[in-house]
C-alpha positions as CSV (number, residue, x, y, z in Angstrom):
1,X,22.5,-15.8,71.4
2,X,21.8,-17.1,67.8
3,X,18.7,-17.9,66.3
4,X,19.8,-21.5,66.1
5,X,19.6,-21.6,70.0
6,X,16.5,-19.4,71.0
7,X,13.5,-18.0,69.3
8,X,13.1,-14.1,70.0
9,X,9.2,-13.8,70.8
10,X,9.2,-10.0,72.2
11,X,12.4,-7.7,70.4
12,X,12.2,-6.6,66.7
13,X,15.6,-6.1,65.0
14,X,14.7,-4.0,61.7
15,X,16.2,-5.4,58.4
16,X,19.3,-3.2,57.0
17,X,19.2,-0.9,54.3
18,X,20.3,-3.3,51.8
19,X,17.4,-5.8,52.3
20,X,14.7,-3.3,53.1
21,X,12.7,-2.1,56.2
22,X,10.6,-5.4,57.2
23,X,11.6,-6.5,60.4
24,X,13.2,-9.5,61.5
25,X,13.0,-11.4,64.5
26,X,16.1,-11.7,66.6
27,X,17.1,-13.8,69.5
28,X,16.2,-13.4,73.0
29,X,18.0,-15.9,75.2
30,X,15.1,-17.1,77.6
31,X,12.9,-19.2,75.4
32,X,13.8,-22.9,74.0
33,X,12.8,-22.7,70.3
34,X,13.5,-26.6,69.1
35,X,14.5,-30.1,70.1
36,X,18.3,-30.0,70.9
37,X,18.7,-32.2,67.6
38,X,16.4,-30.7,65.0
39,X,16.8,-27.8,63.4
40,X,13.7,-25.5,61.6
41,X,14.8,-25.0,57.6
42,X,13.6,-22.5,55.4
43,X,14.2,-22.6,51.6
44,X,14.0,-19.6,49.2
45,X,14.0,-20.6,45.7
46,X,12.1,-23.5,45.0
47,X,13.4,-24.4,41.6
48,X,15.8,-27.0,40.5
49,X,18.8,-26.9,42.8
50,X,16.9,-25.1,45.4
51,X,15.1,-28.7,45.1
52,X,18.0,-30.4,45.4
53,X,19.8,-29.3,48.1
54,X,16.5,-29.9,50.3
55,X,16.2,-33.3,49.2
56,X,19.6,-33.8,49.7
57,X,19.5,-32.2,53.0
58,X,16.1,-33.9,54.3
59,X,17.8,-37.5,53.7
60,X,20.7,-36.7,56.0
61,X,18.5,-35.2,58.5
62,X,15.7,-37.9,58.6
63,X,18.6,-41.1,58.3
64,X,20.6,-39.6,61.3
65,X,24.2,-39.3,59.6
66,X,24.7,-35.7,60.8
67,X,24.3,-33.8,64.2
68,X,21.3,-32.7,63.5
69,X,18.1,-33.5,61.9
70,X,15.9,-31.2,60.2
71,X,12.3,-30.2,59.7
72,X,11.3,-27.7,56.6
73,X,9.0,-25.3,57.7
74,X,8.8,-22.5,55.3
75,X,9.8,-22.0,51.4
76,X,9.7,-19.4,49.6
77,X,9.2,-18.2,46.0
78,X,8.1,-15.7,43.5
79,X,6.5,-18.3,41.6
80,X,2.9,-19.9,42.7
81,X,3.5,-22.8,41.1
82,X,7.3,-23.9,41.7
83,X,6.3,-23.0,45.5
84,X,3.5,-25.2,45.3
85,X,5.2,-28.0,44.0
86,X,8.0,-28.3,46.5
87,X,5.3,-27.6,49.2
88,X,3.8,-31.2,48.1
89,X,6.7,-32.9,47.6
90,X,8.4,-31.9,51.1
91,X,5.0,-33.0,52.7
92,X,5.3,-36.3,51.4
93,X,8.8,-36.6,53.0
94,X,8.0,-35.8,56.1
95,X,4.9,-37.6,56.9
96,X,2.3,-34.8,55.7
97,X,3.6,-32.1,57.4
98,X,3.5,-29.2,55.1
99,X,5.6,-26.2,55.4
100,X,4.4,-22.3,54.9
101,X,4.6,-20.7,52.1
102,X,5.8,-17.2,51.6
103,X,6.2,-15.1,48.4
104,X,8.5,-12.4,49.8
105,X,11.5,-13.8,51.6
106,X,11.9,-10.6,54.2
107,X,8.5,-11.8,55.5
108,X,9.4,-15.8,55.9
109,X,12.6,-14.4,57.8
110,X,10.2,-12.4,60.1
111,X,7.9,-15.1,61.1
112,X,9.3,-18.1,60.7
113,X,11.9,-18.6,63.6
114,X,14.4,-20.5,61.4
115,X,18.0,-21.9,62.5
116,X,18.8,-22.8,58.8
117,X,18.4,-21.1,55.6
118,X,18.9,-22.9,51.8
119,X,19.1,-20.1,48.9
120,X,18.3,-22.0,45.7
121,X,17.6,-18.4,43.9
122,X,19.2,-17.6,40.6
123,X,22.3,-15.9,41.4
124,X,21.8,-11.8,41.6
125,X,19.9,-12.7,44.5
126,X,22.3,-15.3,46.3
127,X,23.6,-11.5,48.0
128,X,20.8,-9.9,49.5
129,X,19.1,-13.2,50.7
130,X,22.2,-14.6,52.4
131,X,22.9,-11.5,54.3
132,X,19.4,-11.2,55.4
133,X,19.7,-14.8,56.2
134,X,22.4,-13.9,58.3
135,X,21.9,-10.9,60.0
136,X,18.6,-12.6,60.8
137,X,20.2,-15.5,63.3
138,X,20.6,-18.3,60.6
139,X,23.1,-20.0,59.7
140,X,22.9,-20.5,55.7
141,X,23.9,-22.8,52.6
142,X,23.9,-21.1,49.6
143,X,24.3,-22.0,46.0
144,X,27.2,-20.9,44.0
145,X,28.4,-18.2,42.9
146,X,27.3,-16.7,45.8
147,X,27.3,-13.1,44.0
148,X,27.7,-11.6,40.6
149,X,30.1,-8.7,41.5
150,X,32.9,-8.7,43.5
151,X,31.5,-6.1,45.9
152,X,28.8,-8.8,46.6
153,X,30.9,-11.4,47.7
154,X,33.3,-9.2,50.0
155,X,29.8,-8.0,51.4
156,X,28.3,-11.5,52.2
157,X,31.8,-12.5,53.9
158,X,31.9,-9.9,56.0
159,X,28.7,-10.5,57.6
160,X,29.1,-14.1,57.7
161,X,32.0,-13.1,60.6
162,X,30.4,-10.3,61.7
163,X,27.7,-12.4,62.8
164,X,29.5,-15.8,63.6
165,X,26.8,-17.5,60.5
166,X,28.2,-20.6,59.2
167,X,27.8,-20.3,55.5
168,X,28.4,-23.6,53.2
169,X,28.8,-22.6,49.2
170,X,27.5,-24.9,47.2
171,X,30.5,-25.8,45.7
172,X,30.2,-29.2,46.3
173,X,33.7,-30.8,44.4
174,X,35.0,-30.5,47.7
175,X,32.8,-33.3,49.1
176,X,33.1,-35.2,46.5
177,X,34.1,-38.8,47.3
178,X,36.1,-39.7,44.3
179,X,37.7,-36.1,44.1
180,X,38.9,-36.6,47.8
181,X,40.5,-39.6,47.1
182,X,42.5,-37.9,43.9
183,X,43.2,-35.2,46.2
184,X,45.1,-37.2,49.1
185,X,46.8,-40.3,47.1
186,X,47.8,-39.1,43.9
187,X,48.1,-35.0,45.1
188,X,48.9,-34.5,48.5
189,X,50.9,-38.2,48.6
190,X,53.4,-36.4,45.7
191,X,52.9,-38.8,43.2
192,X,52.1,-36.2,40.6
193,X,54.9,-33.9,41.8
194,X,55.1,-30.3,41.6
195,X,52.1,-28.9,39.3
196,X,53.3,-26.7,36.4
197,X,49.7,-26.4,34.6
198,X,46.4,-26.6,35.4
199,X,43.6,-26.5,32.7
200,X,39.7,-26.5,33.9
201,X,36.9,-26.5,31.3
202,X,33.5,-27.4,30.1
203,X,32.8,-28.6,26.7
204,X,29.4,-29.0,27.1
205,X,27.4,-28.0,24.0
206,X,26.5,-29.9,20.6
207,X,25.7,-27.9,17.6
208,X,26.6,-24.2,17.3
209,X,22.6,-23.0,17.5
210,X,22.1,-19.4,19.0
211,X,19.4,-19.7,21.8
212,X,16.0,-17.9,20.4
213,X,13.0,-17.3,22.0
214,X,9.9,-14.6,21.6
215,X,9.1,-12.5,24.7
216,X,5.7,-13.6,25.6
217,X,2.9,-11.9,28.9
218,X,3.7,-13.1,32.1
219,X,2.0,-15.6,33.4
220,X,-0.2,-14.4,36.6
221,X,1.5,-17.1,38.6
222,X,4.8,-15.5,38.2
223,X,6.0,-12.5,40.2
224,X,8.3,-11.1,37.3
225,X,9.1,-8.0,38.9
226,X,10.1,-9.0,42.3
227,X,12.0,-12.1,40.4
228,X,14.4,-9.3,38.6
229,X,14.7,-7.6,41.6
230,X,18.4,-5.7,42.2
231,X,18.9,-6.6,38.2
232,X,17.8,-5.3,35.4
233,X,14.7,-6.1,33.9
234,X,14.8,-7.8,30.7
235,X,11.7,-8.7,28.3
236,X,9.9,-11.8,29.8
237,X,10.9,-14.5,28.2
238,X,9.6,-18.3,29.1
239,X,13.4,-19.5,29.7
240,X,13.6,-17.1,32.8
241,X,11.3,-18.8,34.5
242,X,13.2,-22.0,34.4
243,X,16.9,-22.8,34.7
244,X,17.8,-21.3,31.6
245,X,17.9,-17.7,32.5
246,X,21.0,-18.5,32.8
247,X,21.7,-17.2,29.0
248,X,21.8,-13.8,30.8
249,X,24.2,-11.9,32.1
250,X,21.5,-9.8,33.6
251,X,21.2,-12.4,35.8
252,X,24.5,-14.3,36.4
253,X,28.3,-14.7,35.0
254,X,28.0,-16.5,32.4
255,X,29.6,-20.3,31.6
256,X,32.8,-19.4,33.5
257,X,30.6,-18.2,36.6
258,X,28.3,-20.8,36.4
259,X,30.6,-24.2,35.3
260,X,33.7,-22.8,35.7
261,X,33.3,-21.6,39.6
262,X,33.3,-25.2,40.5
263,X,36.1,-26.5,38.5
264,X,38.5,-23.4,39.5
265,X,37.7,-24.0,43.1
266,X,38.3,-27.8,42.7
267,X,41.9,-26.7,41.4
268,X,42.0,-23.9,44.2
269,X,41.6,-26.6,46.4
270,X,43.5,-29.9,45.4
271,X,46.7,-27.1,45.4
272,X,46.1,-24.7,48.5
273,X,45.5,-21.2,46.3
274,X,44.0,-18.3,46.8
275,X,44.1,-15.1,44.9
276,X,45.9,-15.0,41.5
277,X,48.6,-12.2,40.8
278,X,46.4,-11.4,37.8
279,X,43.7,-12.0,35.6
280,X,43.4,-11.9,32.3
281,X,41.0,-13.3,29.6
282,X,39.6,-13.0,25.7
283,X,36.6,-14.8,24.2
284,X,33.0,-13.9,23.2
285,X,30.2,-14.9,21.1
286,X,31.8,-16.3,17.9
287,X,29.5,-19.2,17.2
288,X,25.8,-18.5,18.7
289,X,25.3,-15.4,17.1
290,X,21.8,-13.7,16.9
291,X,19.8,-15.3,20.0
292,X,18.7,-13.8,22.7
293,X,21.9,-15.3,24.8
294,X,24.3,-12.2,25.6
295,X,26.8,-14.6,27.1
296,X,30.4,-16.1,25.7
297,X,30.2,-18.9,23.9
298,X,34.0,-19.8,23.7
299,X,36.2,-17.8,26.4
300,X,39.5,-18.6,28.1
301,X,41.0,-17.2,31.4
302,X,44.3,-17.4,32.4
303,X,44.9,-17.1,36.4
304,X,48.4,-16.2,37.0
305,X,49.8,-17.7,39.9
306,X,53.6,-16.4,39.0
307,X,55.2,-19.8,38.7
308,X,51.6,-21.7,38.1
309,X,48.9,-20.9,35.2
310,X,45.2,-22.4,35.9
311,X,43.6,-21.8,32.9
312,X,39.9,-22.2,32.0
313,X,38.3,-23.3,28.4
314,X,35.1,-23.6,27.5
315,X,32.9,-24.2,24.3
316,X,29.5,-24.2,24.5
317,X,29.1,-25.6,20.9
318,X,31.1,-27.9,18.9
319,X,32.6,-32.3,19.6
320,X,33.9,-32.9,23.6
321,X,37.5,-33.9,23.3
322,X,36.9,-36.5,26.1
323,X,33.6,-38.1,26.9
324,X,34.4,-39.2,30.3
325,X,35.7,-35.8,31.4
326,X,33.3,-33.3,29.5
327,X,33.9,-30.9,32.4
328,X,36.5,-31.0,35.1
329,X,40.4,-30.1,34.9
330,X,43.4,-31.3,33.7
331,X,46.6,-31.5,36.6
332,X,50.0,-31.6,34.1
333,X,52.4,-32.5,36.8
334,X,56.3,-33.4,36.7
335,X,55.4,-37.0,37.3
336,X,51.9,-37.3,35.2
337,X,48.7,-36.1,34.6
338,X,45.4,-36.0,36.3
339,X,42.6,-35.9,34.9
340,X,40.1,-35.1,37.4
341,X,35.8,-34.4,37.1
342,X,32.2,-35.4,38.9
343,X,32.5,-38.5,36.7
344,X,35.8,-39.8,38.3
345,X,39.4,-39.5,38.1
346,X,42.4,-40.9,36.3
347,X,46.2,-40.8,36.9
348,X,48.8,-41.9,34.4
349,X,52.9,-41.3,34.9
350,X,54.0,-39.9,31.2
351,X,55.1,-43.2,28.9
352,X,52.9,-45.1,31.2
353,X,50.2,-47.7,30.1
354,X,49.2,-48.0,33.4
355,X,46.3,-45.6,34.9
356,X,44.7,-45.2,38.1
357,X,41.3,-44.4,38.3
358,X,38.0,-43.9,40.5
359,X,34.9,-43.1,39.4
360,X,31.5,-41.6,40.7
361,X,30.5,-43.2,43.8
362,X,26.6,-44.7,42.6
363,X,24.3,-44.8,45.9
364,X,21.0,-45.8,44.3
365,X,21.4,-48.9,45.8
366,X,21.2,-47.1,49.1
367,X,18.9,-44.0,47.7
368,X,16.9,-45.8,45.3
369,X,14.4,-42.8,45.4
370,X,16.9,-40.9,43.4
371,X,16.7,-42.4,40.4
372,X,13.1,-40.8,40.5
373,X,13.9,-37.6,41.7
374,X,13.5,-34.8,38.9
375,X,16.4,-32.7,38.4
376,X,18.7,-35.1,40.2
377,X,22.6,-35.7,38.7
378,X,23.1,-39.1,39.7
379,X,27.5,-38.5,39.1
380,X,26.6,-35.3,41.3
381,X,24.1,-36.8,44.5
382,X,26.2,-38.1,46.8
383,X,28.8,-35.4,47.1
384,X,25.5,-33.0,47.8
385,X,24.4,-35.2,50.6
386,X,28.2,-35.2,51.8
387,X,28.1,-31.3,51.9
388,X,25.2,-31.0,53.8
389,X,26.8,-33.3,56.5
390,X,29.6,-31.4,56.5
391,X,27.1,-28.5,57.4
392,X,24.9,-29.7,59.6
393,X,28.2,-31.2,61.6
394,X,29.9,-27.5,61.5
395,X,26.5,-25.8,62.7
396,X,26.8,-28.4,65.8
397,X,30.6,-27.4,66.6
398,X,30.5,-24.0,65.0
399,X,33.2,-24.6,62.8
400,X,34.3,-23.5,59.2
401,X,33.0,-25.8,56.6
402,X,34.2,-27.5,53.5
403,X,33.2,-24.6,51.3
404,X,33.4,-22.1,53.4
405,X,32.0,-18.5,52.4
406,X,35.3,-17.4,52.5
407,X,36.7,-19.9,49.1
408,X,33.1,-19.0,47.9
409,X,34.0,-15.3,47.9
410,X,38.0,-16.2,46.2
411,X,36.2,-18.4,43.8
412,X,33.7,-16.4,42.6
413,X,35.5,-12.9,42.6
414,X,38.1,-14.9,40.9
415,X,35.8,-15.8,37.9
416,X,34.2,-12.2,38.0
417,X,37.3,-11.3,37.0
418,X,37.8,-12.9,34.6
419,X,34.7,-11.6,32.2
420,X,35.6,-8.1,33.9
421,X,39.0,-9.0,32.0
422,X,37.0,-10.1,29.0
423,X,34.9,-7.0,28.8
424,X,38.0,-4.6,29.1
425,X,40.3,-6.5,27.0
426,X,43.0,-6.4,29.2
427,X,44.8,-8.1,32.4
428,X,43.5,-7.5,35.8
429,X,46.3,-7.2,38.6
430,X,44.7,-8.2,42.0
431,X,45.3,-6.7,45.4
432,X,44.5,-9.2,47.6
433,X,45.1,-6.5,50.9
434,X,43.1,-3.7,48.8
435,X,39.8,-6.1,47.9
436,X,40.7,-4.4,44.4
437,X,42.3,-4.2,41.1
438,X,45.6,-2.6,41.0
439,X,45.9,1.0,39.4
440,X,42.7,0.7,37.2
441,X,40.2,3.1,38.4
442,X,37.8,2.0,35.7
443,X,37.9,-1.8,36.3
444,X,37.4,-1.0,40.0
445,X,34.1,0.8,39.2
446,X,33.0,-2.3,37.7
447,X,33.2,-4.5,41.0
448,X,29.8,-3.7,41.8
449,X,27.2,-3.6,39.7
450,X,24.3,-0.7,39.7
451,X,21.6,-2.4,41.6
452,X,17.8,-1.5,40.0
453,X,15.8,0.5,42.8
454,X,14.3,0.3,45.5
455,X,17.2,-2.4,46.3
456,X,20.4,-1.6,47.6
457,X,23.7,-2.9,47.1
458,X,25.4,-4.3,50.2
């Protein structure tokens, strides 16, 4: 029996190797832990889309639109304050019932008795939380990309199966109302015809200014060293504490693995791909020079599909060449093009004046609390709340979800590729049988990344 079904009161299961020696509960199968239609949540990573996903996942539990409901009893976080915050604010939203707190996450898995975990951490920790998660009886959503090396991903997959977890990426195109609509009547109904190009991007950016800030002490609220944790540890600077640590590659993959994940997997899905034949990919920094920022300002990736090319662009600098679709992807098909992002879609046939189009679905009217909400992407709400629907109803029938971990894995490894390509200067052939590169012994020692100790790489 699962977690999800039983609480384990008397047998200790001891934590693998790759999360440490704190021991987890496991399930014993003669004790009812909850009500048949609420589930116990825990949250580690309490900043902003850790936020967001519980919000998101609170209102469909407490409005009844999924199978279960939910009730947050733990969070966790290496930061006082950001703990202490979402403590208050998931009090208020469920009638002053406040949640325990934990700094270290192997110790909320311990004691807590949870059937659902959300990891909202930045990502070189997405790995050894969700496995933990997992091998601890929960099932688990997870934000995306769920790892930084390709060894990561295979790793979180496998015990995903192993232990029958259903694991939602939050990768949330693919509950996206608008982008579901583009997908069946203008893709799937053959109106745009067979695809011959893809392009995904983002072109978010403004002026060409480097990213510069001094290190500084850490604050005493702020476990610094436990926040680096497998990575490497950098100089403190203030940024790390909030979402922009993401100007590290220390940390995650980038623009490509952060924006371009979710536009690669929206073209994955809208066409039915997997794995590329090959990789390959040039850019760096050529415009934010001299900050602190090690990642590529301008980069293109080229997934070779044999007789199909997605191809991702960004800039992180410089004019967007269309407002309404700042990031998203281009479909060129033999009919017309689709233009498709989280603001809407568009369809025209070529020498057409005619276009089809959909935008954002807007559900302040029914969530008027969102436009309050700190954090919140109003073009970006309701698909969230559609995901965790989609997960809460696969936890009930034990189904594979929307983003399964499995398309998080291909998406991910996909874009790890692509700065592996980037860093190598040359094209990657992928063995989809093999988990690995094709005759390249020294890009294959790159698919996992030296983990700083104590941790262990999965």
């Amino acid at each position: 029996m699962k977690r999800r079904n039983f609480i384990k009161l008397g047998t200790l299961s001891a934590v693998s190797a790759t999360t440490s020696a704190i021991p987890v509960l496991r399930a014993q199968d003669d004790t009812p832990k909850t009500p048949d239609k609420t589930l116990r949540v825990g949250l580690i990573g309490t900043g902003w889309y850790g936020n967001v996903d519980l919000y998101c996942l609170m209102q469909v539990g407490q409005e009844g639109s999924a199978a279960y409901g939910v009730d947050v009893v733990a969070l966790c976080d290496v930061d006082r304050d950001a703990l202490e915050n979402t403590k208050r604010r998931v009090a208020e939203r469920q009638d002053g019932q406040e949640p325990e707190t934990f700094h270290d996450y192997r110790e909320m898995l311990a004691k807590s008795a949870l059937d659902v975990v959300l990891i909202g951490t930045p990502d070189h920790w997405h790995a050894l939380t969700t496995i933990a998660a997992i091998e601890a009886g929960c099932d688990v959503y997870v934000q995306k990309p769920i790892g930084v090396d390709v060894r990561e991903c295979q790793a979180m997959l496998e015990a995903a199966r192993k232990h029958d977890a259903v694991v939602q990426v939050g990768m949330q195109r693919r509950s996206t109302t608008h982008l579901l609509h583009a997908k069946e009547l203008v893709v799937d109904s053959g109106k745009l015809g067979r695809v011959g190009q893809v392009q995904v991007f983002s072109f978010y950016g403004g002026p060409g200014r480097a990213f510069r800030q001094e290190p500084e002490e850490v604050p005493e609220a702020f476990d610094f060293d436990f926040w680096c944790g497998p990575a490497p540890k950098l100089p403190y600077y203030p940024c790390l504490r909030s979402r922009s640590w993401r100007n590290f590659m220390e940390y995650g993959n980038g623009t490509l693995g952060d924006m371009g994940v979710h536009m690669f997997d929206m073209a994955r899905w809208f066409l039915g791909l997997r794995y590329p034949k090959a990789v390959y990919s040039v850019g760096g920094q050529y415009i934010k020079k001299g900050g602190i920022s090690n990642c590529s300002d301008t980069q293109t990736v080229v997934f070779d599909y044999g007789d199909l090319e997605v191809v991702w662009d960004h800039r992180t600098w410089a004019e967007l060449p269309d407002r309404r679709h700042p990031w998203g992807g281009y479909f060129y098909g033999e009919n017309g093009l689709l233009k498709a992002s989280v603001f809407g879609y568009d369809f025209r046939r070529y020498y057409s004046d005619e276009t089809e189009s959909e935008n954002f679905l807007d559900e302040t009217d029914k969530y008027p609390q969102d436009k309050k909400e700190p954090g919140l992407e109003l073009q970006c709400v309701e698909a969230v709340r559609n995901h965790m629907r989609d997960f809460l109803d696969r936890i009930a029938d034990r189904g594979r979800p929307r983003s399964d971990v499995e398309e998080g894995a291909i998406s991910t490894i996909c874009c790890v590729l692509g700065n592996l390509s980037m860093k190598l200067g040359r094209a990657l052939e992928w063995d989809e049988t093999t988990g690995s590169v094709k005759n390249d012994d020294e890009a294959n020692a790159l698919l996992a990344r030296e983990y700083r100790a104590p941790w262990i790489h999965p």
